[in-house]
N, C-alpha and C positions, 0 to 999 in steps of 0.2 A: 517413973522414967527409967529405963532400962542402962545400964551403965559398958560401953564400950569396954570388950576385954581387947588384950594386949594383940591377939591374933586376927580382930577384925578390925583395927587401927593397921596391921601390916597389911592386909588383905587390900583395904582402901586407899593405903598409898601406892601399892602396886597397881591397882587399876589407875589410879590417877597418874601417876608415870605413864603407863601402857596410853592413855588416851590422851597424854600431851605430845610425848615423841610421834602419835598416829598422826594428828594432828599436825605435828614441825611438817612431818614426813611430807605429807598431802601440801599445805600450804608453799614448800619449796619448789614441787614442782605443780602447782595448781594455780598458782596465783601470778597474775598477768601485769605486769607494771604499763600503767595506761601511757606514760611518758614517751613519747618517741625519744629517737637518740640521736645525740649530736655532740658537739663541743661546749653549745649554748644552748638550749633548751628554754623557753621564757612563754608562762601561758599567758595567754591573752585574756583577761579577766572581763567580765561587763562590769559596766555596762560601754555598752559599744555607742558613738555618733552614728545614728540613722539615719541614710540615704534611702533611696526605692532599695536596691537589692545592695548596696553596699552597708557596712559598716565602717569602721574607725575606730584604731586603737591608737593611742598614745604611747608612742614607743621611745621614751628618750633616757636610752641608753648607748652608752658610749660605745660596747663592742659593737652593735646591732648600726649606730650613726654611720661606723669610719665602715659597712660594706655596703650600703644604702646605694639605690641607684641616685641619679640627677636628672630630676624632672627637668631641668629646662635642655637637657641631652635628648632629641627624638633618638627612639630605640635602645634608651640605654641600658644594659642588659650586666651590668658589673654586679649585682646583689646574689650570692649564695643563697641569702633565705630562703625555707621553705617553709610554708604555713601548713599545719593540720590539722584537720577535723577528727577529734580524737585519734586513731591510729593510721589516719589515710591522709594520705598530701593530696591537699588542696592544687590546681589549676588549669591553665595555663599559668605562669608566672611574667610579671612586668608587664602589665596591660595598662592601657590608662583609666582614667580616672572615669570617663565615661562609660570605658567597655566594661568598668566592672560594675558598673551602674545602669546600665543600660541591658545588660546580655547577660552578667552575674554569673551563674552555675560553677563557684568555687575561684574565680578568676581574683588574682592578686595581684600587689605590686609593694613594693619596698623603698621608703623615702625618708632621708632623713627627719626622725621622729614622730612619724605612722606607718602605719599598714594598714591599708584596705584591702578588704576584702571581702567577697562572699560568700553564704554557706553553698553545702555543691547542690541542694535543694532549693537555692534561693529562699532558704526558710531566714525567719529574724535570727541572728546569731543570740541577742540579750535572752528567746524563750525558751528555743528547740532543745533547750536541756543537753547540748554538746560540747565540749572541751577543745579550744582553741590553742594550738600551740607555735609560738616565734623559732625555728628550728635553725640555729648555723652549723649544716656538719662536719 
């Protein structure tokens, strides 16, 4: 076995510096934070309740409750939230419970302690392998 001199242990940390800073370098600006942005940010995990094109998340959180629209309000359109499919907002927004079940293609709504919604494929949100997020911006 060959025994490391003094000037190929320097030789090897200078390459290893040189390919770590390479590395920072590329990674700071290379690297894509999948998060959208907002105030509130809150992904929407599966598994989701299954309707035809709808799903259901369970949202029962406090900031997300007090912007909630009121179902039994027709038209009521007070909820900020925005829902997205990985980096793309999902809608129309504040549809009801049919139209996002019925017509789907990305259409949501915001009630205290769900969100419905559909993906903009009508695909199953639990399969399509995509990242759902609660957004208040």
């Amino acid at each position: 076995m060959s025994r490391l001199t003094r000037r190929t242990i320097w030789v090897l940390a200078a390459a290893g510096f040189a390919a770590y800073f390479a590395a920072a370098g590329w990674l700071r600006y290379g690297f894509v934070d999948p998060r959208p942005k907002g105030t509130l940010v809150m992904r929407l995990k599966p598994p989701f309740e299954r309707h035809r094109n709808a799903a259901v998340s369970r949202a029962n959180i406090l900031p997300l409750a007090l912007h909630a629209d009121d179902e039994h309000i027709k038209y009521d359109a007070r909820s900020p939230l925005i829902v997205y499919e990985g980096t793309v907002p999902l809608g129309p927004a504040h549809n009801s419970f049919d139209d996002i079940d019925e017509i789907g293609m990305g259409r949501f709504t915001h009630w205290p302690g769900l969100i419905a919604f559909s993906a903009s494929d009508n695909s199953d949100p639990n399969t399509n392998g995509r990242r759902y997020w609660a957004v208040l911006p």
